[in-house]
TIZA-722142 format. One record per residue (C-alpha): chain; residue number from 0; z, y, x; residue in one letter. Coordinates in pm, 1 decimal. Layout:
<sites>
   chain     n          z          y          x   res
       A   NUM          Z          Y          X     A
...
</sites>
This chain:
<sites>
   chain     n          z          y          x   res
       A     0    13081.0    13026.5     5721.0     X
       A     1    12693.4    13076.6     5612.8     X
       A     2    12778.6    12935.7     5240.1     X
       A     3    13067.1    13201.7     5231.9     X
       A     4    12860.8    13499.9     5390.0     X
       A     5    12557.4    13360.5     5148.1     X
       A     6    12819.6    13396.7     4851.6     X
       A     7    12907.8    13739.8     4928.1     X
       A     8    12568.6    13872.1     4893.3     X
       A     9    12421.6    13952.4     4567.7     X
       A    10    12057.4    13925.0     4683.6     X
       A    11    12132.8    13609.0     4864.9     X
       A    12    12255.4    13430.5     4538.6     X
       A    13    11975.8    13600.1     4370.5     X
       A    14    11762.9    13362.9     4683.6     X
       A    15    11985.0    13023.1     4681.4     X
       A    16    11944.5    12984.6     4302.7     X
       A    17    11590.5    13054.7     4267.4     X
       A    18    11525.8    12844.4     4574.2     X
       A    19    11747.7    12534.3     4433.6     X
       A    20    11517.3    12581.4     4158.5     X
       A    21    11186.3    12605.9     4359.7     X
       A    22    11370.1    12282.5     4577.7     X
       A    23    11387.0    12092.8     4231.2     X
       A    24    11028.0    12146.1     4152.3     X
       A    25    10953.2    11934.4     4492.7     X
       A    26    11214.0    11690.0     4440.9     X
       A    27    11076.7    11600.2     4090.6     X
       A    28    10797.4    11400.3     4121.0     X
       A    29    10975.5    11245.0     4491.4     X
       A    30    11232.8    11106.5     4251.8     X
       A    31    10989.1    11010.9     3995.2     X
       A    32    11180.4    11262.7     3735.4     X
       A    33    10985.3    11134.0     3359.2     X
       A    34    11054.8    11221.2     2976.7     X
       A    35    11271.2    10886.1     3017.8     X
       A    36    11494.6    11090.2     3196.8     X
       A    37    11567.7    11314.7     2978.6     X
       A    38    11855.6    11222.9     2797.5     X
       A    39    12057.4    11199.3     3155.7     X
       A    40    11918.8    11523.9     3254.0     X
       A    41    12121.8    11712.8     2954.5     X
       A    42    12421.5    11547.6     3028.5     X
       A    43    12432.8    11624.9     3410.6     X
       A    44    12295.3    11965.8     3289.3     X
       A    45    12614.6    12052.9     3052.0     X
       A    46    12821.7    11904.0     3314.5     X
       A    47    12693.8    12168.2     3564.7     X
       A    48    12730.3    12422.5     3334.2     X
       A    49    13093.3    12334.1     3273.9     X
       A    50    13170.8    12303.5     3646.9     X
       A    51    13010.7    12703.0     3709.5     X
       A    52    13275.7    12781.6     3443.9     X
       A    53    13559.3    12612.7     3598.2     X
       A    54    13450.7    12731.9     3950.4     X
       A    55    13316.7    13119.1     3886.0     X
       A    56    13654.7    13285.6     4013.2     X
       A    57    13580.2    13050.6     4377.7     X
       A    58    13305.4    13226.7     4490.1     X
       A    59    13154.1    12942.2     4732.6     X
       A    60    13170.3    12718.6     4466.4     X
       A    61    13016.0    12899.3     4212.3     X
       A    62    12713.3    12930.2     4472.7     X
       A    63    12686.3    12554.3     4465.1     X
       A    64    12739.5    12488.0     4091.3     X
       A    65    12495.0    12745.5     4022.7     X
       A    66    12231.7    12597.3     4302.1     X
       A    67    12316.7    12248.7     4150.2     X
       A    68    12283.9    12403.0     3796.5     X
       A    69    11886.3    12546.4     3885.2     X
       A    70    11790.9    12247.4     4023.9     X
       A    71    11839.3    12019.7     3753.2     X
       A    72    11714.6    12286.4     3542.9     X
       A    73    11376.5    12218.8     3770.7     X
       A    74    11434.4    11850.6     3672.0     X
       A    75    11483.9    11947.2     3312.0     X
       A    76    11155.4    12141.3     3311.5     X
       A    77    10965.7    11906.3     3533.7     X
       A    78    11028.2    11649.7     3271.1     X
       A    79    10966.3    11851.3     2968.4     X
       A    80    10584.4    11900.9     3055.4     X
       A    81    10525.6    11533.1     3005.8     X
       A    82    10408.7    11519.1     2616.0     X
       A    83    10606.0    11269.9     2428.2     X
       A    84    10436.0    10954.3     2314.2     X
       A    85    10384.9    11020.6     1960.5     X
       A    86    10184.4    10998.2     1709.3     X
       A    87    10094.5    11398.1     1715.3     X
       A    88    10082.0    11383.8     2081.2     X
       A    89     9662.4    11289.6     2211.4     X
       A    90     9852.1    11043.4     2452.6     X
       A    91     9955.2    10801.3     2142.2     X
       A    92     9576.0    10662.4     2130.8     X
       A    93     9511.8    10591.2     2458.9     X
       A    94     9231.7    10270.3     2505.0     X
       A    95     9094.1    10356.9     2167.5     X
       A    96     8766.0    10480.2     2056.8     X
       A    97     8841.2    10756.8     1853.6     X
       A    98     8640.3    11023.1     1629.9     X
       A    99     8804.1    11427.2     1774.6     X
       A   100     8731.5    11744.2     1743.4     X
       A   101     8876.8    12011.0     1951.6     X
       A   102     8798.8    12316.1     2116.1     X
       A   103     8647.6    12368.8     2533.3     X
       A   104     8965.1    12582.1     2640.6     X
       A   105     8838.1    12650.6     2993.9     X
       A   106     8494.4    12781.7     3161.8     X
       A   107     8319.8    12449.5     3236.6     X
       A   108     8248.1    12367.5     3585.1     X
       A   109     7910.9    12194.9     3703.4     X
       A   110     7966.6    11983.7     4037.8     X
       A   111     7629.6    11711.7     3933.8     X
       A   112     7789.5    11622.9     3592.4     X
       A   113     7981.9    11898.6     3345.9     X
       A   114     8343.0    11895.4     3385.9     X
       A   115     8499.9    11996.4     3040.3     X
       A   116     8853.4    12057.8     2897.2     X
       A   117     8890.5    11989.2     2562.3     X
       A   118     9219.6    12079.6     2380.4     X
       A   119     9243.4    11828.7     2071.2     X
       A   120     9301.5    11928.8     1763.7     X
       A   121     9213.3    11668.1     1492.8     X
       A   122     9157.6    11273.7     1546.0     X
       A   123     9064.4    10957.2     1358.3     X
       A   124     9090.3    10632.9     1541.0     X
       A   125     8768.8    10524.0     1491.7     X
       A   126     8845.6    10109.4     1500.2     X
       A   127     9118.0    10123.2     1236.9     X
       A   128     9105.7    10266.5      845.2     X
       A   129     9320.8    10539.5      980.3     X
       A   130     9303.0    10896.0      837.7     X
       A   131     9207.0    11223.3     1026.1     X
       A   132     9520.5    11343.8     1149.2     X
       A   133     9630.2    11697.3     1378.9     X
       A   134     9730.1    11592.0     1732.7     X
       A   135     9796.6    11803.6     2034.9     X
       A   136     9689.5    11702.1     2377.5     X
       A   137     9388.8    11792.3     2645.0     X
       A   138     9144.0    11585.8     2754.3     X
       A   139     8842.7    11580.9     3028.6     X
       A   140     8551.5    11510.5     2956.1     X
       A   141     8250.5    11410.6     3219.5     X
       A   142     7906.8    11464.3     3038.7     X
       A   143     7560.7    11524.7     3209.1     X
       A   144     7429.2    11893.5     3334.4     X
       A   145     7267.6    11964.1     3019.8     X
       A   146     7276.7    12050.7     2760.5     X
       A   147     7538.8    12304.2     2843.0     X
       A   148     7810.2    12418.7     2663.3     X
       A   149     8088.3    12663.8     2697.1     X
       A   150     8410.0    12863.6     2633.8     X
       A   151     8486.6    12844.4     2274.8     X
       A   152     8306.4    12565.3     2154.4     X
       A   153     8390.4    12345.2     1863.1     X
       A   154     8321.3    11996.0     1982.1     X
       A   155     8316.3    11689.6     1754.9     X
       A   156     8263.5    11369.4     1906.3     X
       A   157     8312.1    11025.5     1980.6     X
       A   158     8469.8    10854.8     2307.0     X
       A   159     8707.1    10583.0     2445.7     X
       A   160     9014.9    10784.4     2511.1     X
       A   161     9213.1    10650.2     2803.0     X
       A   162     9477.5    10696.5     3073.9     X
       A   163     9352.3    10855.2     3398.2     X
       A   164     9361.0    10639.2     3666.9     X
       A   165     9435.6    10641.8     4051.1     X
       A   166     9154.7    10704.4     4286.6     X
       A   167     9021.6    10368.0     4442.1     X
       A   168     8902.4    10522.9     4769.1     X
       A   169     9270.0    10482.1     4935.1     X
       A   170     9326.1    10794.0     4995.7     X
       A   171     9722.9    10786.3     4924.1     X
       A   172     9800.4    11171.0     4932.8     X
       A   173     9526.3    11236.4     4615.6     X
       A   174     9669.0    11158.0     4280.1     X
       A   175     9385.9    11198.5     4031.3     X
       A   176     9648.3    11154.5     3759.4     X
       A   177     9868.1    11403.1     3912.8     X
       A   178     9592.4    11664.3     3929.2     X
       A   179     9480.0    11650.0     3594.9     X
       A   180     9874.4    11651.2     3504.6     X
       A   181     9934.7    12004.6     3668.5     X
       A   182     9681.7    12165.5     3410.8     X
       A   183     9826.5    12000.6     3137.1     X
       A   184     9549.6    11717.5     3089.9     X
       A   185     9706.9    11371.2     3044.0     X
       A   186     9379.4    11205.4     2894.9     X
       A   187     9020.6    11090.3     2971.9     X
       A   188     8727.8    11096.5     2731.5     X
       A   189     8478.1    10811.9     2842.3     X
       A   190     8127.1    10785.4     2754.3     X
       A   191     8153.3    11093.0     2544.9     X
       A   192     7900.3    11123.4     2241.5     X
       A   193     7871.3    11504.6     2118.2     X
       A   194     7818.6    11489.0     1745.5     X
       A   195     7853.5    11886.4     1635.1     X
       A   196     7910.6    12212.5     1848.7     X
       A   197     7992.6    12525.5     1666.0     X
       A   198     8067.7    12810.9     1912.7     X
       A   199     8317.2    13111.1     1880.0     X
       A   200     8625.1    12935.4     1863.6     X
       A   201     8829.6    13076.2     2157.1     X
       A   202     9004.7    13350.6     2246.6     X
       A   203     8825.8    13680.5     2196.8     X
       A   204     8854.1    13847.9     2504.2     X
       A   205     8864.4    13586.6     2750.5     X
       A   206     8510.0    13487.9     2632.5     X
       A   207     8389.2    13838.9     2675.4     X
       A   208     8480.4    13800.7     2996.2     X
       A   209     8317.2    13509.6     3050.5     X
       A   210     8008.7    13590.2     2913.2     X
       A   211     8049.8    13922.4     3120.8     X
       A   212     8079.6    13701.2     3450.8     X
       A   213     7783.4    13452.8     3361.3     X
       A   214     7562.2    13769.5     3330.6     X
       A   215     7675.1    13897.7     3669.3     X
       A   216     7584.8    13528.7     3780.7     X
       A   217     7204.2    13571.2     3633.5     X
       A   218     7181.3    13931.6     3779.6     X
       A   219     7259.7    13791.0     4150.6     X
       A   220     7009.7    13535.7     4126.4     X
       A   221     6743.9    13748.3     4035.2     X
       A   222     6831.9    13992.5     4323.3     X
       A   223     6896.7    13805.6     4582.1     X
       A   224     6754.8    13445.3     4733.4     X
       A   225     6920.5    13168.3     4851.9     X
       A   226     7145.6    13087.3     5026.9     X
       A   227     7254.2    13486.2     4982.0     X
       A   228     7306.4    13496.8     4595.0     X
       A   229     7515.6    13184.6     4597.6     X
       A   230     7713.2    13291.2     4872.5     X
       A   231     7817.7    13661.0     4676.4     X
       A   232     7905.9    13501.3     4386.1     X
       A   233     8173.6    13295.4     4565.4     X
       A   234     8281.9    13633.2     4742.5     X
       A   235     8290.1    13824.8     4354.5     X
       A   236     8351.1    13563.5     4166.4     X
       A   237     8430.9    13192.0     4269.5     X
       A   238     8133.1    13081.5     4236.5     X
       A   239     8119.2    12791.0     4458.3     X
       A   240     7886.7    12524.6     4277.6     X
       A   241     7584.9    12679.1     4355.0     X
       A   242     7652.6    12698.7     4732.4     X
       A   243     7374.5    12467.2     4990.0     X
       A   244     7563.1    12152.8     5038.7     X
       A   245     7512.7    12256.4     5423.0     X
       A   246     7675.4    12611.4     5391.3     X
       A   247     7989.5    12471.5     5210.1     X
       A   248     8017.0    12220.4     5515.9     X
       A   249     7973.5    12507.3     5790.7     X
       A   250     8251.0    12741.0     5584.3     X
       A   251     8491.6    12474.0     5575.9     X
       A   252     8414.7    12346.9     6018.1     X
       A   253     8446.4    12684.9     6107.3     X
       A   254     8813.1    12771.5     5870.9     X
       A   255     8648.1    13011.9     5650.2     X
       A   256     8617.8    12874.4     5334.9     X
       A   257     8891.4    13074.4     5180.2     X
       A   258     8632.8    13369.7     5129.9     X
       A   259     8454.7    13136.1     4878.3     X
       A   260     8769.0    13019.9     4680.2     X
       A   261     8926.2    13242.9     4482.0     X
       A   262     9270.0    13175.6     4610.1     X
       A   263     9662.6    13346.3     4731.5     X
       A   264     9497.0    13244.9     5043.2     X
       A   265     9200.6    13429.1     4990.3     X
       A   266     9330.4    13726.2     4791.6     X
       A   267     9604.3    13816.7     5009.3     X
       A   268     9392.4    13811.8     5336.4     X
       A   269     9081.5    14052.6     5165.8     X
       A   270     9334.4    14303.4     5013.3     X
       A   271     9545.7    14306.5     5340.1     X
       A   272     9220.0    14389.6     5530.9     X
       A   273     9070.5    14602.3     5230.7     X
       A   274     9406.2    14809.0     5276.5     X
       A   275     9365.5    14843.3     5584.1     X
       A   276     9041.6    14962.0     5608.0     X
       A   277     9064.2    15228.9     5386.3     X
       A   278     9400.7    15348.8     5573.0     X
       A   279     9128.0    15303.5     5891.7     X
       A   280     8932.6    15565.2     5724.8     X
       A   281     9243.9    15809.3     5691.1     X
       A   282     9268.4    15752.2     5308.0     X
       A   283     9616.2    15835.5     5182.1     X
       A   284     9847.1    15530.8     5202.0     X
       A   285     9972.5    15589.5     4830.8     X
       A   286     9598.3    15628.7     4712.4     X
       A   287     9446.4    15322.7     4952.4     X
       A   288     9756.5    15111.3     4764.0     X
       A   289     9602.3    15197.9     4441.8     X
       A   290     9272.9    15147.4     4536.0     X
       A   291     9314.8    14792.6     4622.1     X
       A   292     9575.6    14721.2     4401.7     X
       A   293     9274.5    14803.3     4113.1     X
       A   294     9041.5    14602.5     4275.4     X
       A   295     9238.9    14314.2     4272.4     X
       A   296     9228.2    14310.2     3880.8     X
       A   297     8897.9    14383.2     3880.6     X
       A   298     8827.4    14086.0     4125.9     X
       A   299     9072.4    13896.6     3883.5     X
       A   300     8874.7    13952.6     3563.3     X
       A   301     8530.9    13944.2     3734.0     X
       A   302     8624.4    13556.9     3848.4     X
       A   303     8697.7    13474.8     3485.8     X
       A   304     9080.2    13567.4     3511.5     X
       A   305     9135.9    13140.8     3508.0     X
       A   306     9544.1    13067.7     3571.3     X
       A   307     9485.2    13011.8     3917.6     X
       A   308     9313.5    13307.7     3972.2     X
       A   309     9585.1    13540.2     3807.2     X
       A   310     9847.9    13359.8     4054.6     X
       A   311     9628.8    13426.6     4355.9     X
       A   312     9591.1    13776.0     4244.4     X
       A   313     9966.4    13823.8     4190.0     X
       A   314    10040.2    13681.0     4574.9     X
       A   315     9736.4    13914.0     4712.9     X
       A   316     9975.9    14224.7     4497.5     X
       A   317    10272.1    14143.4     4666.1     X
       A   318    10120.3    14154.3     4999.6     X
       A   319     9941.4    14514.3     4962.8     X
       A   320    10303.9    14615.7     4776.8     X
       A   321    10489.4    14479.4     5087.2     X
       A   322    10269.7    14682.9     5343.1     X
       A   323    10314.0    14987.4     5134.5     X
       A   324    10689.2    14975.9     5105.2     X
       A   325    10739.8    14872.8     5449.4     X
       A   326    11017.1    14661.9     5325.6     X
       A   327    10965.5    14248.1     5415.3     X
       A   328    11377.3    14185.4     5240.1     X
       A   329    11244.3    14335.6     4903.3     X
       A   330    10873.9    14153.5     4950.9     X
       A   331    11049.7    13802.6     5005.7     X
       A   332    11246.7    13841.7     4712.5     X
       A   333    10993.1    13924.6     4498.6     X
       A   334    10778.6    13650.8     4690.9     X
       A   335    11088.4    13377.5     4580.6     X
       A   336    11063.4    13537.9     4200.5     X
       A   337    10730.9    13533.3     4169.1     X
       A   338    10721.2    13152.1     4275.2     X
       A   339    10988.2    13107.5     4053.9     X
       A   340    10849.4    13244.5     3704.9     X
       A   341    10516.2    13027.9     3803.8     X
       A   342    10689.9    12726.6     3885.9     X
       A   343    10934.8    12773.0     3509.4     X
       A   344    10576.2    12793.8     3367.1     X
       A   345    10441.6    12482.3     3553.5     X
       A   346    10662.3    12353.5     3808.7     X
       A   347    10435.9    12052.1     3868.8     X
       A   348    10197.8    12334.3     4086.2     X
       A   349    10393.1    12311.9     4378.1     X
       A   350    10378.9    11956.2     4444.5     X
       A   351    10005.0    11914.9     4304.2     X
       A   352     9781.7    12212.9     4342.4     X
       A   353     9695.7    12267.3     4705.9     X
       A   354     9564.5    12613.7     4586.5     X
       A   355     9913.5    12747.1     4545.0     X
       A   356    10099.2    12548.6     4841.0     X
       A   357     9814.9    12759.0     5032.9     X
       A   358     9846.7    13094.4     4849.3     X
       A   359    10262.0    13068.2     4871.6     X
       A   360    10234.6    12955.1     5285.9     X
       A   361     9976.0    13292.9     5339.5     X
       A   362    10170.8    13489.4     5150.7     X
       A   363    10476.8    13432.3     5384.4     X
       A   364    10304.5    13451.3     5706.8     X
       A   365    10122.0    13758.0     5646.8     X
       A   366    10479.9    13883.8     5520.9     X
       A   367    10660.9    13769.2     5804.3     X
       A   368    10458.4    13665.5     6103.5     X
       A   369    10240.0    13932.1     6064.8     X
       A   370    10482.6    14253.0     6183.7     X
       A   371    10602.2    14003.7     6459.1     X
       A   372    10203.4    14026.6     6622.7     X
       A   373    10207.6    14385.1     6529.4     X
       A   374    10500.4    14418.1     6760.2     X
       A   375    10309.3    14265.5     7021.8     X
       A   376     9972.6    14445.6     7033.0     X
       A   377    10054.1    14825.2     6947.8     X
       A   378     9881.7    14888.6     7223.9     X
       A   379     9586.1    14742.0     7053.4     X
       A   380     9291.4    15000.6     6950.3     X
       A   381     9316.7    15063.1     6566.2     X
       A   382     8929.0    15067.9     6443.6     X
       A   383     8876.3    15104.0     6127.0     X
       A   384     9167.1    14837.5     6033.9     X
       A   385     9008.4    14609.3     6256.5     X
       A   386     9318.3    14513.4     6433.0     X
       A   387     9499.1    14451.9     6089.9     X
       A   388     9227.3    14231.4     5972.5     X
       A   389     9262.7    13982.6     6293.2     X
       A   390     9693.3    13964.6     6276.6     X
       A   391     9666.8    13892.3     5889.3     X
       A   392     9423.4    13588.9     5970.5     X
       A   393     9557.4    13501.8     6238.1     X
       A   394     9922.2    13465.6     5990.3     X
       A   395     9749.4    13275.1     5757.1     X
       A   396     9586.1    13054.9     5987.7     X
       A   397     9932.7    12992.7     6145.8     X
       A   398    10105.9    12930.7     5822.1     X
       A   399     9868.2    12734.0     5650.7     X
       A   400     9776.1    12498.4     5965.1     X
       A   401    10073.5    12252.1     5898.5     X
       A   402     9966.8    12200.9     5554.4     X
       A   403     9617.1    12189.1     5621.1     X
       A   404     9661.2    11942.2     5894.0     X
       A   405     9916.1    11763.6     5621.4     X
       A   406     9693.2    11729.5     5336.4     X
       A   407     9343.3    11734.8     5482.3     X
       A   408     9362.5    11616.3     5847.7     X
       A   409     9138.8    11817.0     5974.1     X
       A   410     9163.6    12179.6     6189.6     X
       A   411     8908.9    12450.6     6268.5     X
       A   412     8917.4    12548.5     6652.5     X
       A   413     8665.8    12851.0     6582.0     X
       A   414     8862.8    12981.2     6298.7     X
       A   415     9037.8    13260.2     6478.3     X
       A   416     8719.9    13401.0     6606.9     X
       A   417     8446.8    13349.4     6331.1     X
       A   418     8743.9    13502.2     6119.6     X
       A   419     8751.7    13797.8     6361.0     X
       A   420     8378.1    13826.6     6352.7     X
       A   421     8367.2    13814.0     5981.1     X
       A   422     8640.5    13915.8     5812.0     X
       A   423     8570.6    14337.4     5907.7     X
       A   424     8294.3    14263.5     5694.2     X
       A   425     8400.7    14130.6     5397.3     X
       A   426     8533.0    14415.5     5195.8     X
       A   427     8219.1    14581.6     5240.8     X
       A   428     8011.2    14305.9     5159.3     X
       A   429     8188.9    14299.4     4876.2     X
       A   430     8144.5    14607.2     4733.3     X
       A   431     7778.7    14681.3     4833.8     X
       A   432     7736.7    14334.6     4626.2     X
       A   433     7936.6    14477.6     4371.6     X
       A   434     7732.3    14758.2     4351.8     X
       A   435     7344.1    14577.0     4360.5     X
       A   436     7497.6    14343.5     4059.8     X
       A   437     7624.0    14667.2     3858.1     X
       A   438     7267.8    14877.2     3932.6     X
       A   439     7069.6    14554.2     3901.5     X
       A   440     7221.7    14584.0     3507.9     X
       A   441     7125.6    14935.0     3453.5     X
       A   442     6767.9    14933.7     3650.6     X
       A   443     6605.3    14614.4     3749.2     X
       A   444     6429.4    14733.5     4058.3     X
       A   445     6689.6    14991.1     4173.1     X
       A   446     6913.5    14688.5     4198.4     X
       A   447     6653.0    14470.9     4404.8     X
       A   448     6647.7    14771.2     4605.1     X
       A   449     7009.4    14797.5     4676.6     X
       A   450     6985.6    14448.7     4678.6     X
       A   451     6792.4    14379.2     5035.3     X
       A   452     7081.2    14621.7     5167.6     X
       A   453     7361.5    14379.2     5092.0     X
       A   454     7108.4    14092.4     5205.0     X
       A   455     7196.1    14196.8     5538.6     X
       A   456     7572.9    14158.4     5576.1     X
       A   457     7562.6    13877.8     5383.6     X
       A   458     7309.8    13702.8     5611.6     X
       A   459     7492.7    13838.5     5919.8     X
       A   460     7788.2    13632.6     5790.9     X
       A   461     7607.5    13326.6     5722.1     X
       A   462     7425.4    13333.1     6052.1     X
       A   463     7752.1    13345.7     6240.3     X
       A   464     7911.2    13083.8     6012.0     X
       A   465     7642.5    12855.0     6052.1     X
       A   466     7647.7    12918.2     6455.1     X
       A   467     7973.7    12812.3     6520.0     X
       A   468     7924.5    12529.2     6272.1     X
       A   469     7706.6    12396.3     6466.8     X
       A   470     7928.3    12378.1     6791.6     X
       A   471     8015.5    12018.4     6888.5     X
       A   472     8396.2    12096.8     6881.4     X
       A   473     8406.4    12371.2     6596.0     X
       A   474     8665.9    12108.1     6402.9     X
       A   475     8835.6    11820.4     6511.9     X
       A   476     9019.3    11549.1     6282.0     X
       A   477     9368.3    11510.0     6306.0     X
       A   478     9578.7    11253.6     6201.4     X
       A   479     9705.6    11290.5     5893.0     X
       A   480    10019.0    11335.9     5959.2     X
       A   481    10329.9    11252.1     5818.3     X
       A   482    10513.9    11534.1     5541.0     X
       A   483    10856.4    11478.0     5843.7     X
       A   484    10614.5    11629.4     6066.3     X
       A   485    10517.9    11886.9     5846.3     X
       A   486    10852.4    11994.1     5763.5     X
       A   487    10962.8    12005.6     6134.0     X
       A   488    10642.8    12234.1     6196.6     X
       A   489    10751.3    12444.3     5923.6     X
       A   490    11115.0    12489.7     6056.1     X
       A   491    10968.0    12645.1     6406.3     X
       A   492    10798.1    12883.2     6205.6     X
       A   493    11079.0    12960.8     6019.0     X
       A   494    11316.0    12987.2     6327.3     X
       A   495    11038.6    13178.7     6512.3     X
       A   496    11002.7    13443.0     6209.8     X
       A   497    11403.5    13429.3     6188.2     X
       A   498    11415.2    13465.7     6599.8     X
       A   499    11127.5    13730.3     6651.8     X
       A   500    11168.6    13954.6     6336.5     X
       A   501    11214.7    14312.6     6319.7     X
       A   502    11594.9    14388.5     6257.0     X
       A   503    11500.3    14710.9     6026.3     X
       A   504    11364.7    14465.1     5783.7     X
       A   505    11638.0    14251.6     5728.2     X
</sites>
């Protein structure tokens, strides 16, 4: 009965395919899906193919070829990001020294060494009378702080190129493999000798933009002290490394660190409350949309506009456009598609990057159990969008709690009400900061100036962070528990969104 009323609907094919797909991408790496697959992926895949012919004119089973069809088309694609192992493929010299040259295709990160990615473009095995030859592949590369390097650099170099391997600390639900997988990196450069650097060899704009953010990053240090300046660069731009060992700690026992990680998670929840606020202050809905919409790029680009960051800004988009339709049917579906188009471009994200099973889960509850606690506190003051700014954290909280409690073990008791404290705050934080970086460019001292203005909010925040930190019971450690239980936690929420939701949006 639900297949055949499923079948009838165009938008709920449009769901059930896109979801097989989506279904396939967390299936994969359960059923160890490889390249050595391949060859019985096609054939299954043409068989599919033949049975949707065969079965189009019977409409429930043309909904199931077609869901069968997507999700070996996730296997297909799942399988297809694992290079080959050939001799043009970086993976074909693995346990070799080896003479490369290549090019830093990232922003490199500084956590006590330099993290660098280094997309391979020529290699000699160094042990063998082998000649220079082009290979494709990425590889990381540890090195020490300094000397620096960055975006667009020409590397040459020696190094023992090798496999990554699994963590030894026995943690069973990290794969350090699997992470460097999901951004393409299938190889580790050890003991790393630089040789040559010539810069300028990346994309043109993208290091503009870099170079744009690392002189925001200079300006905020020079107007601001610690812990302040560290703290509003991860609110403008992801800047986490910088941040006191201690503050880090206190964001993540008190369920706030999403402020400081550019995230879905993080996105959604600012633009939700930015939006909002400005409808707080009787800006026209149509105009506050735009508004925030425009600041999400900007946020976007400031950050460094990385892959994950365009993803989180996409999922913070489809909130705001979902609260400015009023339409949740239409937001899901575009919700489904976006996850969809990511997941065709890298479907090992899903199963691997905790940044987008976060960003995906806040998206939905913000979308879904949101306008449930709107239905329960209209009664509620509205202040300046302060109301909106507690349901939308309080959705995300709910949503994300199962996974967090999956994949980290741990849960914030204080969240809800440092969040409430806090959260009002941000957007304004945020733009006062915005504006001491952009003055502190133009005129030095006017930008100190405006500078011990934003050192208030931002010390307000840290002060209440650090508080509630500091409670006994802020966080408590849960049992890790098992992905059964996470599912089943999951289906409540889905049967209490499906149970409590607004029959005008369905």
């Amino acid at each position: 009965m639900f297949l055949h009323k499923l079948a009838q609907s165009k938008s709920g094919v449009f769901i059930f395919v896109l979801s097989s797909f989506i279904i396939g991408a967390v299936a994969a790496p359960v059923l160890k899906i490889s390249r050595a697959n391949l060859s019985q992926l096609i054939f299954i895949f043409i068989l599919l193919i033949a049975a949707a012919v065969v079965f189009w004119p019977k409409k429930n089973w043309r909904l199931l070829s077609l869901g069968a069809l997507f999700l070996f088309l996730s296997f297909f694609r799942f399988s297809m990001t694992e290079p080959p192992l050939a001799p043009s493929n970086l993976i074909f010299y693995h346990d070799r020294w080896i003479a490369a040259e290549g090019v830093i295709s990232d922003d490199p990160s500084f956590d006590g060494k330099q993290k660098i990615i280094l997309q391979v473009e020529k290699l000699k095995v160094i042990t063998s009378d082998d000649e220079t030859r082009a290979v494709n592949g990425k590889a990381i590369l540890y090195l020490d702080r300094y000397p620096e390097y960055h975006y667009g650099d020409l590397l040459s170099l020696n190094c023992n190129l090798v496999k990554p391997l699994e963590s030894e600390d026995g943690e069973q639900k990290f794969s350090y493999p699997a992470y460097l997988a999901r951004q393409g990196v299938w190889s580790v450069c050890l003991n790393g000798r630089i040789k040559e650097v010539e810069p300028g060899h990346g994309n043109w704009f993208y290091g503009k933009i870099l170079i744009f953010k690392s002189i925001l990053v200079e300006g905020v240090n020079k107007i601001l002290p610690e812990p302040q300046s560290s703290f509003l660069g991860g609110l403008l731009y992801g800047a986490r490394q910088s941040i006191p060992a201690d503050l880090k700690l206190a964001f993540s026992r008190t369920g706030t660190a999403h402020i400081v990680a550019v995230s879905g998670y993080n996105i959604t929840i600012i633009a939700a409350a930015i939006l909002a606020i400005l409808q707080g202050l009787s800006v026209p809905r149509k105009r506050a949309f735009g508004v925030s919409v425009v600041l999400i790029v900007v946020f976007v680009l400031l950050t460094g506009a990385s892959a994950s960051v365009v993803r989180a800004g996409l999922m913070g988009i489809i909130v705001l456009w979902a609260r400015h339709v009023g339409r949740l049917s239409q937001a899901g579906r575009v919700l489904v598609f976006t996850a969809f188009l990511m997941l065709l471009f890298n479907p090992r994200l899903i199963f691997f990057d905790a940044g987008f099973q976060l960003s995906f889960a806040s998206t939905l509850g913000i979308l879904y159990l949101s306008p449930i606690l709107e239905n329960y506190s209209r009664s509620w003051p509205k202040i300046l969008g302060f109301k909106e700014s507690l349901l939308t954290t309080l959705s995300a909280i709910a949503a994300t709690a199962p996974l967090i409690a999956y994949s980290f073990g741990s849960f914030s008791l204080v969240a809800p009400i440092v969040n409430l404290l806090i959260l009002p705050a941000i957007p304004y934080t945020m733009a006062l900061g915005f504006g001491a970086m952009i003055l502190g460019l133009l005129y030095f001292p006017l930008g100190q100036v405006w500078g011990s203005v934003v050192w208030l909010p931002l010390t307000y925040i840290i002060k209440v962070v650090e508080y509630f930190s500091s409670l006994g019971w802020a966080s408590i450690a849960v049992p890790q528990v098992s992905w059964w239980v996470m599912i089943l936690a999951y289906a409540v929420l889905i049967w209490i969104m499906w149970r409590f939701r607004r029959p005008a949006n369905l």
